[in-house]
N, C-alpha and C positions, 0 to 999 in steps of 0.2 A: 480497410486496405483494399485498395483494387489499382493494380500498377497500369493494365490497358484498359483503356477509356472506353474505346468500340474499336472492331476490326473495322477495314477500309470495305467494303460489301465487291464480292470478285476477286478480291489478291488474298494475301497471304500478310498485310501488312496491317500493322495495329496503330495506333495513337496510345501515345503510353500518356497518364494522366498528369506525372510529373513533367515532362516536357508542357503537358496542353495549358499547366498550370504556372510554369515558366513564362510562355507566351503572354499569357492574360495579367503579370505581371507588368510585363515589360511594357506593354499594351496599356496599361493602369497610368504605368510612370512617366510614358509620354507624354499621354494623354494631359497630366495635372503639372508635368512641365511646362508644354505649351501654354495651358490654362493661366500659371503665375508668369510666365514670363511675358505676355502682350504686358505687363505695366512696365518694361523695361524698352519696350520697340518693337518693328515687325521685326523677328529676327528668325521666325518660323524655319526658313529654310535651313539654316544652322543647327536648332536642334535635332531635325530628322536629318543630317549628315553626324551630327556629332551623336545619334542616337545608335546608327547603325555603327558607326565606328565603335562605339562601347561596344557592342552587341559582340562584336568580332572580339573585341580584346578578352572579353568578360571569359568566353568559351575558352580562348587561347590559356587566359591566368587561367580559369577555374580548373584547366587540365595539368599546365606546368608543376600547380599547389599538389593536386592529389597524385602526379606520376613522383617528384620528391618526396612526399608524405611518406606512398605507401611502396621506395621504390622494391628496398630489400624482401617484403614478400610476394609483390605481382610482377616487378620487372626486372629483378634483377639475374641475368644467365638467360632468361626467353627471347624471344625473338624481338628484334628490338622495333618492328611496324605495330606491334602490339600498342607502344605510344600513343601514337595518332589511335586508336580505331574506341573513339569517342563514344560510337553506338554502343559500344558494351558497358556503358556507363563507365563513373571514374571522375566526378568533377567536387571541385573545394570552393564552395561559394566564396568563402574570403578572398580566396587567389583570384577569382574570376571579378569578385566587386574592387579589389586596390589595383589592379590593371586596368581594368574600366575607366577608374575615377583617373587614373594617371593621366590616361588618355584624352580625356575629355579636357581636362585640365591643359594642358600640351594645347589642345586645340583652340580652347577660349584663349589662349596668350596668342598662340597665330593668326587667330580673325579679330584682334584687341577689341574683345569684348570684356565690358566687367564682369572679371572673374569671378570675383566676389560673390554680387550677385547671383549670376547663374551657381556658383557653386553652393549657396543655401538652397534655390527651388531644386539644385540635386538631390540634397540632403533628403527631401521631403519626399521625394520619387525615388527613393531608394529603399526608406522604409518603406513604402507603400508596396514595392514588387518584393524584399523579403518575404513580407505579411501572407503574398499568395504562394511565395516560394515554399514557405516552410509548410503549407498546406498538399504542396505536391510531393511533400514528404513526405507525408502522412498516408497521403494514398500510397507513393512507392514503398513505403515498409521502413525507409531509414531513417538515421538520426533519431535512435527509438531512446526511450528513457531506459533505468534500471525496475528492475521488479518490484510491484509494492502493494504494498493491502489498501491503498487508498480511495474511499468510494469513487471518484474521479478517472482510479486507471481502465486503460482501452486491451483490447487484447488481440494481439494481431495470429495470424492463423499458422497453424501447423506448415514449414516448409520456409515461412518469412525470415526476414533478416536476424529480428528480435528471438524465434528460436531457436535458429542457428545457433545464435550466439549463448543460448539457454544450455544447451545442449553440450558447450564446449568449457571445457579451462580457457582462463583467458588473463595467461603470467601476465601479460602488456596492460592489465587492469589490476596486479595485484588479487587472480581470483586463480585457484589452485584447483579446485575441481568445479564441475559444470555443476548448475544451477537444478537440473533435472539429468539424473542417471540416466538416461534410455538404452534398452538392451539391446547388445550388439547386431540382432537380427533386425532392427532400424535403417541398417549401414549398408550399402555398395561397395565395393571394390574397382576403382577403375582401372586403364592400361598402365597407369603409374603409380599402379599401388597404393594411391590415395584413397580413404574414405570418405563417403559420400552419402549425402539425408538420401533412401530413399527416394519416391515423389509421392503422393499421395495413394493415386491409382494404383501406385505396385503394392499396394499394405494388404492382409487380409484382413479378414473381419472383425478379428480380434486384435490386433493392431490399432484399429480406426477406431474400435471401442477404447483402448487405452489410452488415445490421445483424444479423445473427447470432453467436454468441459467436465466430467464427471469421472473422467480417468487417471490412476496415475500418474500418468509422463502429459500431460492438458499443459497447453503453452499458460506462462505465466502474465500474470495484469504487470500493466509497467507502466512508468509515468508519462502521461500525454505534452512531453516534451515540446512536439512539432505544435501543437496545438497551445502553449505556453508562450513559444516564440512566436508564433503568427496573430495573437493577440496583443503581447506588447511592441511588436513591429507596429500595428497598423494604431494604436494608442499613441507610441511616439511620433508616427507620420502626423498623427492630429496637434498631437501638442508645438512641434516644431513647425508647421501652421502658422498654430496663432503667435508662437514667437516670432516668426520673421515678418506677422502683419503686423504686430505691435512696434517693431523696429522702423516699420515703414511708417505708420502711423505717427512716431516719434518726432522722424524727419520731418515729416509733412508740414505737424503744426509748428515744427521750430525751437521744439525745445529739446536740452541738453540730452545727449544719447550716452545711457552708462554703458562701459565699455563690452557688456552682456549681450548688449543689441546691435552691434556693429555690425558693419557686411562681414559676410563668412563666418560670423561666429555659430550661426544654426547650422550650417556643413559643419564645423568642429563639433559642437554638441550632439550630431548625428553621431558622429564614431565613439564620441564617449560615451553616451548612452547606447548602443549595441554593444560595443567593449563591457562595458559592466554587464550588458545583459548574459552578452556569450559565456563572460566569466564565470558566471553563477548556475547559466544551464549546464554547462558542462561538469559540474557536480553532480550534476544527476541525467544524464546522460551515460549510457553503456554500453555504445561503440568505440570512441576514439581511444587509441594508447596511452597511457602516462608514458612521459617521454625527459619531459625536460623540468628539473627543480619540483620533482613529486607535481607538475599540473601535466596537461594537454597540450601540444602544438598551437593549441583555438586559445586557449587558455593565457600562454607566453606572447602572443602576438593583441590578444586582448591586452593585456596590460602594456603590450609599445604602443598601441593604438592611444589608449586612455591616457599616457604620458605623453604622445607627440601632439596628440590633439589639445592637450593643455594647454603645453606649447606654443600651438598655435591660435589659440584664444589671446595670448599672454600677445604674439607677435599683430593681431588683429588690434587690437587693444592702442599698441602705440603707430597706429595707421590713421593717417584723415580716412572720414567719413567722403564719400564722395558727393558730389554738389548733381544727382542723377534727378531728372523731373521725373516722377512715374506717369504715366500716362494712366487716366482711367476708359478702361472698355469693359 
């Protein structure tokens, strides 16, 4: 875990690793958009407008997702600028990727581009910036697993997200007492009455001996969640690949294209495959609330995802093929 990357040298201002790792996604999924897309045309200058356009939507969903999410304990009665103020983090990747993809979508129908197309080499530039996403989670603390003895789990440090959440009941998961008792002289008090971790520095010595890997209250191993998703993201980015070369490939030579490999069907198999993925990390995941039908928020919207995507493999399916030359560069 390390949330700021380097301070800026003379200010006061840091590079947090999870934005830096953001960036280098998005940067990623240009990149190998561009790259697939010369076999359709120059059409270069549309995806660096249709790239920033996501960009903007992405922020806007991924804040709208997490201010309903989470409205009743962070915003509900506060001041309501609190909204907007982004820097304090607060973002829902899903909310931020289905406004994106709207948007883009919106756009390829306005510049009558094949949608289709472009919207598979999405598909592929989408896992590909998850992949570095979920790594900048990793460094920021969140999206942690639940606790486990498994040679495999990571241990994030006294003060993190992951012990926070160690540390507390947490009815919204069905968990009734904390996971680790820590003794009340652990706690602050603030102007609101609320209690509060501590920070490290304020501990004595015997405190810092307790919460050491060899102490009582030692934050617990928990499953490397973030590091589970950022390897079947960038697995999927490769597989879905070689499906939509194989689709092209199909075309080229002229034979019969089963309805698997039609245009847009790799964008549909993009959401079905993360929808199943999410569905299944969020089992073992141990931040988000059970909310809805004993799953998660991630959970419920996975399985509309996995059903409309069906859908629309099913709606792809009875579509002509389009008669596109691919260009080779």
């Amino acid at each position: 875990m390390h949330p700021e990357l380097f301070r800026i040298p003379f200010t006061d201002l840091t590079v947090k690793s999870y934005g830096f790792l953001m960036v280098c996604g998005f940067i990623s999924a240009i990149y190998i958009i561009r790259r697939l897309s010369r076999d359709l045309g120059d059409h270069s200058e549309h995806i660096t407008t249709a790239a920033l356009y996501s960009l903007i939507a992405g922020v806007v969903g991924a804040r709208i997702f997490y201010v309903i999410h989470y409205w009743g304990p962070q915003f509900s009665g506060k001041n309501i600028l609190d909204i907007f103020a982004v820097w304090k983090g607060g973002l829902e990747l899903l909310g931020g990727v289905l406004l994106a993809v709207f948007t883009i979508i919106a756009y390829l129908i306005k510049q009558k581009l094949p949608a289709r197309r472009y919207l598979d080499i999405l598909g592929i530039g989408l896992l590909l910036a998850l992949g570095f996403g979920r790594l900048g989670c990793l460094m920021n603390g969140c999206c942690y697993g639940k606790p486990t003895t498994c040679p495999v789990a990571i241990t994030f440090p006294y003060g993190s997200l992951p012990y926070e959440s160690q540390i507390r009941p947490d009815p919204a998961r069905h968990r009734d007492t904390a996971y680790i008792q820590l003794p009340q002289d652990f706690f602050g008090v603030n102007a609101d009455g609320e209690y509060y971790l501590k920070d490290y520095k304020d501990l004595n010595a015997q405190q810092k001996f307790e919460i050491a890997k060899d102490g009582p209250f030692h934050p617990l191993p928990v499953i490397p969640t973030q590091i589970y998703e950022s390897i079947l993201a960038f697995l999927g980015c490769v597989a879905l690949y070689f499906h939509r070369q194989k689709g092209i490939k199909l075309q080229q030579q002229g034979k019969a294209i089963s309805f698997i490999f039609k245009p847009g069907v790799t964008f549909a198999l993009m959401f079905i495959y993360y929808g199943t993925m999410r569905f299944f990390i969020e089992f073992i995941r141990d931040d988000n609330p059970i909310q809805l039908y004993g799953f998660t928020i991630s959970q419920n919207l996975s399985i509309a995802l996995i059903l409309a995507n069906s859908g629309l493999i099913w709606l792809f399916s009875k579509m002509k093929t389009d008669n596109i030359k691919f260009q080779q560069k």
